[in-house]
Backbone as JSON Lines, residues from 0, in Angstrom:
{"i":0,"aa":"X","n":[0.86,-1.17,0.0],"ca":[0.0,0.0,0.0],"c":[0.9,1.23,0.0]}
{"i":1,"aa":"X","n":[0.76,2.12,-0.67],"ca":[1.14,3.41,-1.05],"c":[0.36,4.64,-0.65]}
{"i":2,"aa":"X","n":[0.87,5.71,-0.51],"ca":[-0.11,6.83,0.0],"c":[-0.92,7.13,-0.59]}
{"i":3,"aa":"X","n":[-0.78,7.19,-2.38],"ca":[-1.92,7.01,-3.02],"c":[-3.38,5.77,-2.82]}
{"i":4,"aa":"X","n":[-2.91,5.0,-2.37],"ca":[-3.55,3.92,-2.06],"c":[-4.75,4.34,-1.15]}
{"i":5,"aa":"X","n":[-4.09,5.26,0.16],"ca":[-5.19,5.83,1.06],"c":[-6.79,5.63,0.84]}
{"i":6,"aa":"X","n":[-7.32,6.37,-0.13],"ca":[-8.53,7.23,-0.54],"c":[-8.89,5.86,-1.11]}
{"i":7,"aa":"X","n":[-8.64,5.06,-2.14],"ca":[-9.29,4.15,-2.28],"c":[-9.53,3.37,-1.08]}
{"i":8,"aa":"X","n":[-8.85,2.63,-0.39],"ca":[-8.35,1.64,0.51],"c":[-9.74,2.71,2.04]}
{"i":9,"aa":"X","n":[-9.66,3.62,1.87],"ca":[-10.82,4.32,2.91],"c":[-12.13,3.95,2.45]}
{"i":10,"aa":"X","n":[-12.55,4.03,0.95],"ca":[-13.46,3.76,0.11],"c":[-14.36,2.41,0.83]}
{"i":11,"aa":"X","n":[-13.2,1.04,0.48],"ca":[-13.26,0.11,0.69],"c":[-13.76,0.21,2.32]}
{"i":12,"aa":"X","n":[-13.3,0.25,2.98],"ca":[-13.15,0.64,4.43],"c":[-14.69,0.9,4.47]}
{"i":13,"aa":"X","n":[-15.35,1.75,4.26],"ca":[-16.67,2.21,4.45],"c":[-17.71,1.3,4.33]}
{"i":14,"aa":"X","n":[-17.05,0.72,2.95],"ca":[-18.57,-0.62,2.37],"c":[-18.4,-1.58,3.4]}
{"i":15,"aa":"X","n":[-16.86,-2.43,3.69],"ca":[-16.65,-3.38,4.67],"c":[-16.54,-2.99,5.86]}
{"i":16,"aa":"X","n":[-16.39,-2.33,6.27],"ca":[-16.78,-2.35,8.09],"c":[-17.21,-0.87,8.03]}
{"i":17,"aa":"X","n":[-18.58,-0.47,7.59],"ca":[-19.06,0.95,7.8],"c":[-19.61,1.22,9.67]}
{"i":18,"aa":"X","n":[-19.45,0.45,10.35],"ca":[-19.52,0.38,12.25],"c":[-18.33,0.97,12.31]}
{"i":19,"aa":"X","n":[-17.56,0.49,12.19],"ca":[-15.84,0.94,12.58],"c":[-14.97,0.96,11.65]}
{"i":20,"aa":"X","n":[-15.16,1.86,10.55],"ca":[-13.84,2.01,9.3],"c":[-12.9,2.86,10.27]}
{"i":21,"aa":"X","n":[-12.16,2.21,9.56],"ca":[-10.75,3.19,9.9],"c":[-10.49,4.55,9.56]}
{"i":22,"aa":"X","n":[-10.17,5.37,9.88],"ca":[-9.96,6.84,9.48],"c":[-8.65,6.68,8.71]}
{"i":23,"aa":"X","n":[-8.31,8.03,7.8],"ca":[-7.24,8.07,6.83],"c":[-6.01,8.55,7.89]}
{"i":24,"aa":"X","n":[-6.55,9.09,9.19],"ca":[-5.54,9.25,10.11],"c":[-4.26,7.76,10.6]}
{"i":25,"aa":"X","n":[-5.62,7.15,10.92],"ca":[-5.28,5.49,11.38],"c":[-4.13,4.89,9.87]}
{"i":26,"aa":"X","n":[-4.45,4.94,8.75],"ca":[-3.91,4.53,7.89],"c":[-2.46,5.14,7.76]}
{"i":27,"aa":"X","n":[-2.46,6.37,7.63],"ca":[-0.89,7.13,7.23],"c":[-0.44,7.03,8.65]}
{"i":28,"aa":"X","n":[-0.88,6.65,10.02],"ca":[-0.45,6.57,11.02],"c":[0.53,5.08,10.9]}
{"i":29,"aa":"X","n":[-0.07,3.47,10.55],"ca":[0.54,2.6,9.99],"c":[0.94,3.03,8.23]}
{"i":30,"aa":"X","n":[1.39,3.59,7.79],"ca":[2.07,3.27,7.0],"c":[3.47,4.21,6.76]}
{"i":31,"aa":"X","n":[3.41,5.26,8.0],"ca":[4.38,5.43,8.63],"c":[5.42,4.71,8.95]}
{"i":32,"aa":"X","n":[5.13,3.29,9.94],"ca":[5.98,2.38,10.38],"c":[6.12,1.46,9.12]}
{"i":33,"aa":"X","n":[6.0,1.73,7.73],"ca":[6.15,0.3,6.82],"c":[7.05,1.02,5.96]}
{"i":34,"aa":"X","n":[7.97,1.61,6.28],"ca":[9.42,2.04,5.33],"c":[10.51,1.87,6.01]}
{"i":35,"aa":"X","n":[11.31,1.79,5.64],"ca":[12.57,1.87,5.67],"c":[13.32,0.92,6.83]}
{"i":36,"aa":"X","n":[14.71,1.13,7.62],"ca":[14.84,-0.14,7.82],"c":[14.65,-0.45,9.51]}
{"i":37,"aa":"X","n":[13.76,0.57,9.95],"ca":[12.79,-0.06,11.48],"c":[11.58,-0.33,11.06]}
{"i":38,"aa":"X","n":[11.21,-0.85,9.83],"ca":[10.1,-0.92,9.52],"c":[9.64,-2.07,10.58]}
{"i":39,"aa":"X","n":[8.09,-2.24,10.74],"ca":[7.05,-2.6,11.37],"c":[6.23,-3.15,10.9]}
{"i":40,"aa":"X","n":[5.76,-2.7,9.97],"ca":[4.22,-2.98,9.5],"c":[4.4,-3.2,8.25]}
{"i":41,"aa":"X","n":[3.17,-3.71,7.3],"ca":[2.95,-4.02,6.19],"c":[1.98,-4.27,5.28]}
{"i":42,"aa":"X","n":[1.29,-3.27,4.86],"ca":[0.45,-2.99,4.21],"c":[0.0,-3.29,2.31]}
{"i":43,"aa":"X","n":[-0.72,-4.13,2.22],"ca":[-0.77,-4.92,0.72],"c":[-2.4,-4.36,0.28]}
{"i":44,"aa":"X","n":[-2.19,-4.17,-1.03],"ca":[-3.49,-3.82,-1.52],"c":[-3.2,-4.79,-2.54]}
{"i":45,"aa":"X","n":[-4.75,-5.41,-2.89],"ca":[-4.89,-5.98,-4.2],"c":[-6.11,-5.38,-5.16]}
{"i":46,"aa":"X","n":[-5.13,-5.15,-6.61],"ca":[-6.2,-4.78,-7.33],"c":[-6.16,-5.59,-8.71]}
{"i":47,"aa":"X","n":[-7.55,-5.13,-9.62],"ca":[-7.75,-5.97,-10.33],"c":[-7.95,-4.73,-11.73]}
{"i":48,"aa":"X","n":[-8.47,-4.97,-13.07],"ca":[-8.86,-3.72,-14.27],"c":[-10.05,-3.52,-13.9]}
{"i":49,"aa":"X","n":[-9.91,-2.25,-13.97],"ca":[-11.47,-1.74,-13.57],"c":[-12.44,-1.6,-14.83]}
{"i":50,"aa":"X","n":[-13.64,-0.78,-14.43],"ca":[-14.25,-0.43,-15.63],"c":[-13.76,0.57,-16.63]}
{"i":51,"aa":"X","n":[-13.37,1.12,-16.58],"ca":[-12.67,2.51,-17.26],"c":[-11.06,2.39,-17.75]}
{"i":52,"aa":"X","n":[-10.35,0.74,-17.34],"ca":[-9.42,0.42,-18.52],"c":[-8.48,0.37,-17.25]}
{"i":53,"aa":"X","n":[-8.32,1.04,-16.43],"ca":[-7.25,1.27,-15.15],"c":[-7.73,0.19,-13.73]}
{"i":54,"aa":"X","n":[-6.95,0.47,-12.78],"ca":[-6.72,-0.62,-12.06],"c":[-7.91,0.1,-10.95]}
{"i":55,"aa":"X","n":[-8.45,-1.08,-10.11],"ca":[-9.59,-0.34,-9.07],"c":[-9.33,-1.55,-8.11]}
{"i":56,"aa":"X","n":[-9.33,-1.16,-6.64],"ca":[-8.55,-1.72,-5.41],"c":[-9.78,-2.77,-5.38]}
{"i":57,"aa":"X","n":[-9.55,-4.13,-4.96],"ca":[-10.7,-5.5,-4.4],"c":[-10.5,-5.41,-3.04]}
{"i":58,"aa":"X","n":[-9.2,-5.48,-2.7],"ca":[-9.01,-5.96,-1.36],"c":[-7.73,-5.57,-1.05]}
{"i":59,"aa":"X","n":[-7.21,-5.64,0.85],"ca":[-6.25,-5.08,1.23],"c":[-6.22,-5.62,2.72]}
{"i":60,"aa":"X","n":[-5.13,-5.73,3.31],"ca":[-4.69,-6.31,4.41],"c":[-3.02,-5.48,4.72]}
{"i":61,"aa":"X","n":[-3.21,-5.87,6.02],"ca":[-2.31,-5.2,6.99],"c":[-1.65,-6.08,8.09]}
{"i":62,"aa":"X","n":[-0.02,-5.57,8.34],"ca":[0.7,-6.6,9.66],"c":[0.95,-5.94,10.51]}
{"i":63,"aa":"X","n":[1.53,-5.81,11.32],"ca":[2.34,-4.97,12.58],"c":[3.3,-6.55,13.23]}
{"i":64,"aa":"X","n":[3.97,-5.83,13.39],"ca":[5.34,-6.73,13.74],"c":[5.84,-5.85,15.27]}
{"i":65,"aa":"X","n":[5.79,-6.85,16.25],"ca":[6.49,-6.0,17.62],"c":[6.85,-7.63,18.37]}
{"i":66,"aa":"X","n":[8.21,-7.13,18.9],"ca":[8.62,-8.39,19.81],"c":[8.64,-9.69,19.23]}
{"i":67,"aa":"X","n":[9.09,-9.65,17.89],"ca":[8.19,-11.51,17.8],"c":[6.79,-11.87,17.41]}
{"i":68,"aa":"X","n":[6.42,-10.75,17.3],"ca":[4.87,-11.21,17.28],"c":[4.65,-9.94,16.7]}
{"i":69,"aa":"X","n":[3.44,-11.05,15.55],"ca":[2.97,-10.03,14.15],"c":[1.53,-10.21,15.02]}
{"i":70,"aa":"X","n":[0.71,-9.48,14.34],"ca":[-0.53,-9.26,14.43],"c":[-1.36,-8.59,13.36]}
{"i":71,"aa":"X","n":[-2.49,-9.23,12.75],"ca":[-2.76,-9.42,11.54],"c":[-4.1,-7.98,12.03]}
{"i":72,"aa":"X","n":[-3.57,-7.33,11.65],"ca":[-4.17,-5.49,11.92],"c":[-5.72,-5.5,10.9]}
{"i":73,"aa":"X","n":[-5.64,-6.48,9.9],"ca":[-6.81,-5.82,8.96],"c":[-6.84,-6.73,7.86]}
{"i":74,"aa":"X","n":[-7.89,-7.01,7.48],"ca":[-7.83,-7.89,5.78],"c":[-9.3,-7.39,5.19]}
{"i":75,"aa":"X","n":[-9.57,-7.17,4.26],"ca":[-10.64,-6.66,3.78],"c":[-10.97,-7.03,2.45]}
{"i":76,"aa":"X","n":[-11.75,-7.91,1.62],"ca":[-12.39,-8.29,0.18],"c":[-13.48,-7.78,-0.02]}
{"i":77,"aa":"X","n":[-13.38,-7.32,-1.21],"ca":[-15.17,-7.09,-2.27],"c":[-15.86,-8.2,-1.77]}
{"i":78,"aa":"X","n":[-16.82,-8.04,-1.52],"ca":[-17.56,-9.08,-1.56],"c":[-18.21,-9.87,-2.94]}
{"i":79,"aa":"X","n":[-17.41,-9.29,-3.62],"ca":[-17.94,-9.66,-5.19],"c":[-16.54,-10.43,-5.65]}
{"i":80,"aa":"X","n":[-15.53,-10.21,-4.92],"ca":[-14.13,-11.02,-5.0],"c":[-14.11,-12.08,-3.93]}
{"i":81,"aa":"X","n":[-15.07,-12.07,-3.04],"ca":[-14.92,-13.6,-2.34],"c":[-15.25,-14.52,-2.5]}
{"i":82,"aa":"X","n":[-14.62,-15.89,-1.78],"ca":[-14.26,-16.89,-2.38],"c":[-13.81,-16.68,-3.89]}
{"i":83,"aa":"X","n":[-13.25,-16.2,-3.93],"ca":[-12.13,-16.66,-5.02],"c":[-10.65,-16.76,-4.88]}
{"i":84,"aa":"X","n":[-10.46,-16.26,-3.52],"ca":[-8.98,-17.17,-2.88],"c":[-8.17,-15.67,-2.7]}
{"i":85,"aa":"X","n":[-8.54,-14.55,-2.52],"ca":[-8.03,-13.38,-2.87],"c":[-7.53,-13.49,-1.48]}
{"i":86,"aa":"X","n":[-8.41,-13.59,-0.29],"ca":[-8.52,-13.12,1.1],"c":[-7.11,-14.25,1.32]}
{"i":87,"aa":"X","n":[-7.33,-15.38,1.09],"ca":[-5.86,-16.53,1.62],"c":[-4.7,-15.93,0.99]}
{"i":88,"aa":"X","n":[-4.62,-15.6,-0.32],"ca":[-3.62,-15.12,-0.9],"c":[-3.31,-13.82,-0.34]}
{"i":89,"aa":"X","n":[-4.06,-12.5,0.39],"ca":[-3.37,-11.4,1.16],"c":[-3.23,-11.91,2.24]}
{"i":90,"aa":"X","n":[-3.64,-12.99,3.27],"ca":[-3.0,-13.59,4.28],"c":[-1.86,-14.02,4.42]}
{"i":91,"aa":"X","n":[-1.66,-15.16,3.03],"ca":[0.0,-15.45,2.53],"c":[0.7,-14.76,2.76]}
{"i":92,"aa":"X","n":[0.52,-13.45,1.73],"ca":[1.69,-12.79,1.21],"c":[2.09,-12.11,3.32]}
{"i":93,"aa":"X","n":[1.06,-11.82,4.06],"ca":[1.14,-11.03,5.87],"c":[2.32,-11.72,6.07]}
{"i":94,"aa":"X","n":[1.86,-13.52,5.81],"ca":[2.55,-14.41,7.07],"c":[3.56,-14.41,6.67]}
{"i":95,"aa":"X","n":[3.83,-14.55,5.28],"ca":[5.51,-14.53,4.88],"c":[6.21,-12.81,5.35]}
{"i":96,"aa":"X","n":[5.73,-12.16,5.39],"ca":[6.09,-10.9,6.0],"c":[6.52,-10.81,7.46]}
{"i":97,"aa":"X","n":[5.7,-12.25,8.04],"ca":[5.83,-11.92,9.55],"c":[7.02,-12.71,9.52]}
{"i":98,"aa":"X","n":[7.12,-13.89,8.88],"ca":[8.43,-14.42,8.74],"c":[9.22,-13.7,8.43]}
{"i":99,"aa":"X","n":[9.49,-13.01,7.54],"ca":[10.63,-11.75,7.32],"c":[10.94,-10.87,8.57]}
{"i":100,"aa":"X","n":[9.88,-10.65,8.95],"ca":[10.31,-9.64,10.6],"c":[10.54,-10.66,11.59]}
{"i":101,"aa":"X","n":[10.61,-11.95,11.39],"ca":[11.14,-12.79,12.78],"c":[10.62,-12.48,14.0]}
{"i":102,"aa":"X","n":[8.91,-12.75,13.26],"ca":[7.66,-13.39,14.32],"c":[7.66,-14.82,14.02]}
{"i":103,"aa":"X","n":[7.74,-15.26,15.87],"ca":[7.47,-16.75,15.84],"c":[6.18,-17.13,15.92]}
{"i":104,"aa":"X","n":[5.22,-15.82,16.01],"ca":[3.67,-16.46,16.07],"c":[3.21,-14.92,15.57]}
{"i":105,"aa":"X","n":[1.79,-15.31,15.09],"ca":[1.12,-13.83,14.54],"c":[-0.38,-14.2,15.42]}
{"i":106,"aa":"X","n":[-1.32,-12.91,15.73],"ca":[-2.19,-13.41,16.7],"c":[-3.25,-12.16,15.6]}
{"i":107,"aa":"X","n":[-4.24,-12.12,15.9],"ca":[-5.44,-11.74,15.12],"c":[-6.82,-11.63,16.21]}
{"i":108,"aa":"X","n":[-7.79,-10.71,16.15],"ca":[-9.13,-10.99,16.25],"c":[-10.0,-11.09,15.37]}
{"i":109,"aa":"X","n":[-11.0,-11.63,14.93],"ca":[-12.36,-11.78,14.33],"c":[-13.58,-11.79,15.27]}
{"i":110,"aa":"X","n":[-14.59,-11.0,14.28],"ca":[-15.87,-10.95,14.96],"c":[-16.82,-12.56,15.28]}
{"i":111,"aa":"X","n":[-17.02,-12.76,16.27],"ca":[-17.3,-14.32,16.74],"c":[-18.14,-14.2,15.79]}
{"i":112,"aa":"X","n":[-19.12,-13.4,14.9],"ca":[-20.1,-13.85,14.3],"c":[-19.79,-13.7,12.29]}
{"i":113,"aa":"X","n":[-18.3,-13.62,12.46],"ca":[-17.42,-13.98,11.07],"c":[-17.25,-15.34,10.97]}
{"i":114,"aa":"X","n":[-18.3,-16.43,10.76],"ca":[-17.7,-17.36,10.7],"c":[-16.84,-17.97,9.35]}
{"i":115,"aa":"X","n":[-17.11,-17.47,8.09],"ca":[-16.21,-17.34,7.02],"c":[-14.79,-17.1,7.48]}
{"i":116,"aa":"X","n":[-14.17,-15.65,7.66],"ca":[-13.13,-15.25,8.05],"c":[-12.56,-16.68,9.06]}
{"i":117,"aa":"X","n":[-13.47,-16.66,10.11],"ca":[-12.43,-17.67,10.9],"c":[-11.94,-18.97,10.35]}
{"i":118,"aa":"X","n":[-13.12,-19.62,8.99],"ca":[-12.93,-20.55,8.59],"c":[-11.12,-20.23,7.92]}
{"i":119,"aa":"X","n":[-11.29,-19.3,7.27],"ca":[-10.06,-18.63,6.94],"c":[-8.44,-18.96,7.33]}
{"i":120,"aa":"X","n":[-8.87,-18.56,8.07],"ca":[-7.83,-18.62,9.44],"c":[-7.34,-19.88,10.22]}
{"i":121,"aa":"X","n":[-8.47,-20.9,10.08],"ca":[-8.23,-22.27,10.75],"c":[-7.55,-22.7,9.41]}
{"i":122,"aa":"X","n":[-7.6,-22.67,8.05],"ca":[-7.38,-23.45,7.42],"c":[-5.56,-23.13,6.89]}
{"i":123,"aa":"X","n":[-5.22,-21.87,7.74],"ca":[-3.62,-21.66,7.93],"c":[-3.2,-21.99,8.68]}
{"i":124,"aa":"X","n":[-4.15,-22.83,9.65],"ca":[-3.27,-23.16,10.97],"c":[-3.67,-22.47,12.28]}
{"i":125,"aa":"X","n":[-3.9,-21.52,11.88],"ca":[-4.45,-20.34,13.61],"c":[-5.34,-21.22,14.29]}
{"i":126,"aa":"X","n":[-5.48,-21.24,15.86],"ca":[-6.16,-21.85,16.61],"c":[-6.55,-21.11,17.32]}
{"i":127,"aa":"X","n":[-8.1,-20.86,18.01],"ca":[-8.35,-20.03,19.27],"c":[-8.29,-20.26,20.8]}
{"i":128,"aa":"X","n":[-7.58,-19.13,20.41],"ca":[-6.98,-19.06,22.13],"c":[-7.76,-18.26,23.18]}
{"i":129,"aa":"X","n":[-9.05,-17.58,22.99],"ca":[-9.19,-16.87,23.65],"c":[-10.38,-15.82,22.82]}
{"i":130,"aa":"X","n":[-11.38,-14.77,24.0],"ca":[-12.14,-13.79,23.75],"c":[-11.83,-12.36,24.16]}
{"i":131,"aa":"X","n":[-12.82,-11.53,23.24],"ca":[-12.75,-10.27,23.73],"c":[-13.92,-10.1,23.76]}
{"i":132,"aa":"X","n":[-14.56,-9.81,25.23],"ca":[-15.98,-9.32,24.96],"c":[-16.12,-8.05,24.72]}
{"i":133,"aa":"X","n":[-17.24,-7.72,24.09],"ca":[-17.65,-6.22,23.58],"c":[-16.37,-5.83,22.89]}
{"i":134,"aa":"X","n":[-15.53,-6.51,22.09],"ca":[-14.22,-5.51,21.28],"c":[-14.46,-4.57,19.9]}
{"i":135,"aa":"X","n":[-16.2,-5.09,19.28],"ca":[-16.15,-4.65,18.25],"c":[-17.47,-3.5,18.51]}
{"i":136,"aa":"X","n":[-17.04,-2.46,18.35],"ca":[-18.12,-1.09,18.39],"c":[-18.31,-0.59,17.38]}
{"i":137,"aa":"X","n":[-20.05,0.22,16.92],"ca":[-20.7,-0.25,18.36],"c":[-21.18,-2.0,18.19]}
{"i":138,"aa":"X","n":[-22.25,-2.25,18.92],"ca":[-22.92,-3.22,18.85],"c":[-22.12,-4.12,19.84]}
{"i":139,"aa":"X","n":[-21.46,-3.93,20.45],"ca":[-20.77,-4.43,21.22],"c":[-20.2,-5.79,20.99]}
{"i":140,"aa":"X","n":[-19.84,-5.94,20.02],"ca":[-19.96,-7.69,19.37],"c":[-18.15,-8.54,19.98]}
{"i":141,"aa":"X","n":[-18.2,-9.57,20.75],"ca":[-17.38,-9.89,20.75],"c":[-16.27,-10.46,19.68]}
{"i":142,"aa":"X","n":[-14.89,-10.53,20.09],"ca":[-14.22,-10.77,19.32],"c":[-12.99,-12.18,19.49]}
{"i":143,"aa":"X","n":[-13.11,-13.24,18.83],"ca":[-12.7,-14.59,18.9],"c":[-10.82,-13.83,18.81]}
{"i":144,"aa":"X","n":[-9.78,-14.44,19.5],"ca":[-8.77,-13.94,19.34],"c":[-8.13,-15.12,18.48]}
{"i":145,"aa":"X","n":[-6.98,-15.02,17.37],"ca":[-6.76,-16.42,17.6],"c":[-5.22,-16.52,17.46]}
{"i":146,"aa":"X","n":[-4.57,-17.74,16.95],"ca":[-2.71,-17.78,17.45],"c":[-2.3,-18.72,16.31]}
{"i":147,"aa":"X","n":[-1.5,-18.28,15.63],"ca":[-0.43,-18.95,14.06],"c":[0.68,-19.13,15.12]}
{"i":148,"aa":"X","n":[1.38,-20.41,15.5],"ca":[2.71,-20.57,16.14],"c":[3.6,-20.43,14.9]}
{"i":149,"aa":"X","n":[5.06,-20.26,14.66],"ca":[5.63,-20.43,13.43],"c":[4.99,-20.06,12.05]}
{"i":150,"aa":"X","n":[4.97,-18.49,11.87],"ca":[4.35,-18.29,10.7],"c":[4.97,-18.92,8.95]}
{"i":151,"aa":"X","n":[6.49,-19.18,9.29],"ca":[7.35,-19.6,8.69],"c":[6.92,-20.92,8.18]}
{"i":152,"aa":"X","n":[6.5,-21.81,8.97],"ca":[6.38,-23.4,8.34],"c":[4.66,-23.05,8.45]}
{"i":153,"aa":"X","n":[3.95,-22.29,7.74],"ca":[2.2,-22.19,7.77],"c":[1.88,-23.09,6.81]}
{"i":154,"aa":"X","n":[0.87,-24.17,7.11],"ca":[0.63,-24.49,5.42],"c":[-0.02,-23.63,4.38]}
{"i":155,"aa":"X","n":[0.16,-23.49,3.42],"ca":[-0.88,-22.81,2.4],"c":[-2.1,-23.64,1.29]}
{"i":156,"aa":"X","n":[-2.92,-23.21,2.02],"ca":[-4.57,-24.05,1.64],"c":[-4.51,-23.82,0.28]}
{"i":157,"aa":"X","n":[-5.36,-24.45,-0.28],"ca":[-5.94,-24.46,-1.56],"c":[-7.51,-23.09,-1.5]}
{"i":158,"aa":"X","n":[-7.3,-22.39,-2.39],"ca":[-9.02,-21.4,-2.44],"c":[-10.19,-22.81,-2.16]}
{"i":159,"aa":"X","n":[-11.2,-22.31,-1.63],"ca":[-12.33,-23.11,-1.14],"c":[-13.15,-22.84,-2.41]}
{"i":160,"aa":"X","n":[-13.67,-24.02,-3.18],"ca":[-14.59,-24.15,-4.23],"c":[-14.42,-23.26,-5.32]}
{"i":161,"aa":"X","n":[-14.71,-23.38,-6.24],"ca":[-14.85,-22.83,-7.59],"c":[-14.36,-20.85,-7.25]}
{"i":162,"aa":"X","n":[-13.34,-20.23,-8.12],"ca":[-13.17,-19.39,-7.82],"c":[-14.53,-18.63,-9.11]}
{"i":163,"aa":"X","n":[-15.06,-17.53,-9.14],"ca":[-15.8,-16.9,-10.15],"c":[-15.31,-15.56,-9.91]}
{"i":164,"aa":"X","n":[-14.19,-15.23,-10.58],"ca":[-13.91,-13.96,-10.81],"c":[-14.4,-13.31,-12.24]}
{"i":165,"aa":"X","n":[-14.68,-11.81,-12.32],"ca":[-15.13,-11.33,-13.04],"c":[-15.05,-11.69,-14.68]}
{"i":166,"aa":"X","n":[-15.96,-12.1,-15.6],"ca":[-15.21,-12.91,-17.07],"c":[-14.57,-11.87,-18.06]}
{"i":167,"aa":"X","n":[-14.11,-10.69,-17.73],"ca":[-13.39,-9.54,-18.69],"c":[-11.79,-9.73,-18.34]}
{"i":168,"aa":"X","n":[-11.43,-10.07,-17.27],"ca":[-10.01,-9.79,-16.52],"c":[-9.37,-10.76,-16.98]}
{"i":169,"aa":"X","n":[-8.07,-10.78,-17.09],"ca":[-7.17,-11.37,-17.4],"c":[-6.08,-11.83,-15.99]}
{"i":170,"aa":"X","n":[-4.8,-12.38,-16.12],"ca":[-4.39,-13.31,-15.25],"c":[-2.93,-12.17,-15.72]}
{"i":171,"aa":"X","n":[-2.87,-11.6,-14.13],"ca":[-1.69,-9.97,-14.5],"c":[-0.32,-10.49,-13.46]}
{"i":172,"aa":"X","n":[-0.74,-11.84,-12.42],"ca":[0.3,-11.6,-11.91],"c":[0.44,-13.41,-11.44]}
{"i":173,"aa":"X","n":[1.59,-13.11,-11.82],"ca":[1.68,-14.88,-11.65],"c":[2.85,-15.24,-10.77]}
{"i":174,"aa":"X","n":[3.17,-14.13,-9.47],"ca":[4.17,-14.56,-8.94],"c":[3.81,-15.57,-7.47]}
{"i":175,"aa":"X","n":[4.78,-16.44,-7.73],"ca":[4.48,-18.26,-6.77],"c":[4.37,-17.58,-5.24]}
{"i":176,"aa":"X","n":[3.5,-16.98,-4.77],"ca":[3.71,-16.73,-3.31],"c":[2.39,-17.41,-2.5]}
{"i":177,"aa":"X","n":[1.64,-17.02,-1.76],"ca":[1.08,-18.29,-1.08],"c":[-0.62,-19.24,-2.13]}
{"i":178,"aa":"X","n":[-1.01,-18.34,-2.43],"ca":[-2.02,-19.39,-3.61],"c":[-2.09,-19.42,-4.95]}
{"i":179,"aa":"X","n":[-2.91,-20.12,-5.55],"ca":[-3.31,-19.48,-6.92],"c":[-4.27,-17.86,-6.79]}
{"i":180,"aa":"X","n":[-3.57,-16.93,-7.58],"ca":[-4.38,-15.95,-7.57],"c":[-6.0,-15.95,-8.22]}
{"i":181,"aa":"X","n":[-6.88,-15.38,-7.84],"ca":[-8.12,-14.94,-8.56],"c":[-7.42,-14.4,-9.86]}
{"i":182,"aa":"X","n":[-7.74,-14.81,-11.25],"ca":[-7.55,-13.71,-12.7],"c":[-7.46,-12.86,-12.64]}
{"i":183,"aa":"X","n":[-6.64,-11.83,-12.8],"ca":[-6.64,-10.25,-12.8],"c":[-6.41,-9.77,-11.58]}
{"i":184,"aa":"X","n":[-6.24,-10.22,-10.33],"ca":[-5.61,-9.73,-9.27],"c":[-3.94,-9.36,-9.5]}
{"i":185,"aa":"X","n":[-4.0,-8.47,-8.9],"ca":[-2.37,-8.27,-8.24],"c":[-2.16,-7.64,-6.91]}
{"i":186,"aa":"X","n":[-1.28,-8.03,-6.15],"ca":[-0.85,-7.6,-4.82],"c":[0.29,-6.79,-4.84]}
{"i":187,"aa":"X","n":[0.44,-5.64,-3.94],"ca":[1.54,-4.89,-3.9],"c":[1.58,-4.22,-2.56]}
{"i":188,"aa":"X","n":[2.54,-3.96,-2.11],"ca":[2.59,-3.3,-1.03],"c":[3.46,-2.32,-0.76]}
């Protein structure tokens, strides 16, 4: 993710968690810590061709790295890009990141009533360890915590069922990192 990235990546933010989007403060606040060489964090957007010939953001995810321990800050898909393996593939690309910052475990919350997402998450390995009551405002919705030991040896799942990405897009990025991509995705950070 890039500073240009912001304004879209807020966009997104609104449709997927319009209870608690993130402010553009919160964003240039982490992407502050994702340069140079105390970097911290790590911020990936994926996009795909839009309507108008140029690229338009699907999805985007976020790390923070402290002590050993990553923590998976954010992941966010179109809902018109899920299930098609987009969400495992910006998880990939986190955990190999957390491996790069020499986290021996990455820890995460989800909303107990995400049961998709968590399916997500079990199928890298994360196990739950634990709750947060009332963590997600408002609505007070609790939040399932959960724990990747060794992000380094994670397995990487296969996408769950038939991917159906859009039939105009083409196949833009074919580099071997944790799945098969959705057609016309690319990740960058």
């Amino acid at each position: 993710m890039r500073w240009w990235d912001v304004e879209p990546v807020l966009g997104l933010e609104r449709v997927l968690f319009p209870e608690d989007a993130w402010s553009a403060g919160l964003f240039w606040s982490e992407l502050a810590h994702a340069r140079g060489p105390g970097a911290t964090r790590r911020y990936l957007v994926a996009e795909a061709p839009g309507d108008g010939g140029g690229q338009s953001l699907v999805g985007y995810g976020g790390l923070a790295a402290v002590g050993g321990t990553g923590d998976i800050q954010t992941i966010g898909v179109l809902p018109s890009w899920r299930r098609a393996g987009l969400g495992a593939r910006l998880l990939g690309e986190l955990l190999a990141t957390a491996a790069e910052f020499g986290c021996h475990e990455v820890m995460l919350e989800v909303r107990v009533d995400n049961a998709p997402a968590q399916r997500l998450y079990e199928r890298f390995g994360f196990t739950r360890i634990g709750m947060r009551r009332g963590y997600y405002q408002p609505g007070n919705v609790d939040a399932l915590v959960m724990r990747l030991e060794n992000p380094a040896a994670a397995r990487t799942p296969s996408p769950p069922g038939p991917a159906n990405p859009p039939d105009s897009v083409n196949s833009s990025d074919s580099s071997p990192t944790s799945t098969n991509p959705p057609q016309g995705t690319k990740t960058h950070g």
